[in-house]
N, C-alpha and C positions, 0 to 999 in steps of 0.2 A: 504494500500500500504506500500510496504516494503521498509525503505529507506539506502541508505548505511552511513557505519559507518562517513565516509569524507563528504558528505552532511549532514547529523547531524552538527558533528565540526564546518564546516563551517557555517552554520545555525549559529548556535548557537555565533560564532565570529563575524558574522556578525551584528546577535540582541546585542551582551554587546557592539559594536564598537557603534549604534546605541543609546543607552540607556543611555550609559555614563553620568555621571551628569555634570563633566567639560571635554565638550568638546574643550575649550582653548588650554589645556596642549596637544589634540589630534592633532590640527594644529598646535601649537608650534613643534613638534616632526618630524611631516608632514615636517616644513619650514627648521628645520636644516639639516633634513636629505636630504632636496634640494639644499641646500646651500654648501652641503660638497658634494652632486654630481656633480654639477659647479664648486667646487674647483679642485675636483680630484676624476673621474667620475670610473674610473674601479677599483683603489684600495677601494674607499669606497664605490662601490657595491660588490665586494668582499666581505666584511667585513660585509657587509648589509646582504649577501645569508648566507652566514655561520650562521653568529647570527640567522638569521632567520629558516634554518634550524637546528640547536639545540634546538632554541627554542618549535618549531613544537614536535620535537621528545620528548623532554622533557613533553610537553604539551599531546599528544599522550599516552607517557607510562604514565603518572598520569590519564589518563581520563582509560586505561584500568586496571590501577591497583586498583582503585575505584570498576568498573564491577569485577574484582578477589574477592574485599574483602581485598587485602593485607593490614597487619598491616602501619604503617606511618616507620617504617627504610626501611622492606621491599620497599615502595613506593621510597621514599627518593633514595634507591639504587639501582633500577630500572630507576628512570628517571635519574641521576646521568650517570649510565651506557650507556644509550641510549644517552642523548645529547651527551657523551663524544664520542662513537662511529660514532655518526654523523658529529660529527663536524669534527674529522680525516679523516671521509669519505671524506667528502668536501672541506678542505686542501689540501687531497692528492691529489684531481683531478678523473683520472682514472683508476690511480692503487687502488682509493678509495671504487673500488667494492669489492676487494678481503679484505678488510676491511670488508665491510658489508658480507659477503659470507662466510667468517670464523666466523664471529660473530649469524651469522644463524648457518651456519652447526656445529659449537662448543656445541651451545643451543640444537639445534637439539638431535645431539648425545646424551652428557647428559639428556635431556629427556629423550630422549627412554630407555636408560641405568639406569635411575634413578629411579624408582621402590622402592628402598631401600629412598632414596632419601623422595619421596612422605609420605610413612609410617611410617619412622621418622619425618617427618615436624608435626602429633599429637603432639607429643611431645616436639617435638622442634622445634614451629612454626618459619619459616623465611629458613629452612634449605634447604629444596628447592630448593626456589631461588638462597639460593649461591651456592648452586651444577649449577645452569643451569649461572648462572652469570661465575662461574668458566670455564665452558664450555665455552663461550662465551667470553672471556679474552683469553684462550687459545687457541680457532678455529682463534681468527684474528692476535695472534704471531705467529702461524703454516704459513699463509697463507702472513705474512708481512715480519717479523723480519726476522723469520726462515723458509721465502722459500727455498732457497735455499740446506742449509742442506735438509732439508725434500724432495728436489727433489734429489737430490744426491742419500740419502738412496733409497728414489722409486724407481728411474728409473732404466734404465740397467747398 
């Protein structure tokens, strides 16, 4: 049986949460993070979601940049890029989709376009990645910074 990649992870979070040799510091962590939701329950689950979600994302691009193979800067600036994407996501709210939707469709683009890209990375292993990372910086300034100009030029 074939299982998905998120059931793996979680599997797997599950058993080291499980496993852990001091489990102490796991409920210590547990207590304060309780204690500061009694204090002041929406901004430090705020602050809870975000962290959590960067961290995932971070956690995520390192588990597939392992399957890739990428060297450790590649990695590094890979998971780097992703929490940071993430975590603006989840800041912004829900203009934070077009955060993530530039940052796909930037990637995107330069993949397809990058060809040259790929056949240099023999030689200059990492290069690649920062063509599609450039991509991916630029698809979510297009889509955030510089909406608006870039709706002006499209539209009518």
């Amino acid at each position: 049986a074939v299982k998905s990649p998120v059931t793996v992870y979680l599997g797997s979070l599950y058993k080291s949460f499980r496993t852990y040799q001091h489990q102490v510091v796991i409920a210590l962590v547990a207590l304060v993070i309780g204690s500061l939701c009694a204090w002041d329950g929406p901004q430090v689950w705020q602050a809870i979601f975000t962290a959590s979600m960067v961290a995932a994302a971070a956690s995520l691009a390192s588990i597939e940049s392992e399957a890739w193979g990428y060297n450790m800067a590649s990695k590094i600036l890979l998971m780097f890029q992703s929490a940071f994407a993430a975590g603006v996501a989840v800041q912004v709210g829900f203009d934070g989709f077009q955060v993530l939707f530039g940052t796909a469709v930037g990637s995107l683009v330069c993949f397809g376009s990058g060809g040259w890209a790929r056949s240099l990375n023999e030689h200059v292993p990492g290069i690649a990645l920062v063509w599609y990372s450039f991509g991916a910086v630029l698809g979510a300034l297009v889509l955030t910074v510089w909406s608006r100009p870039v709706l002006v030029t499209l539209g009518p």
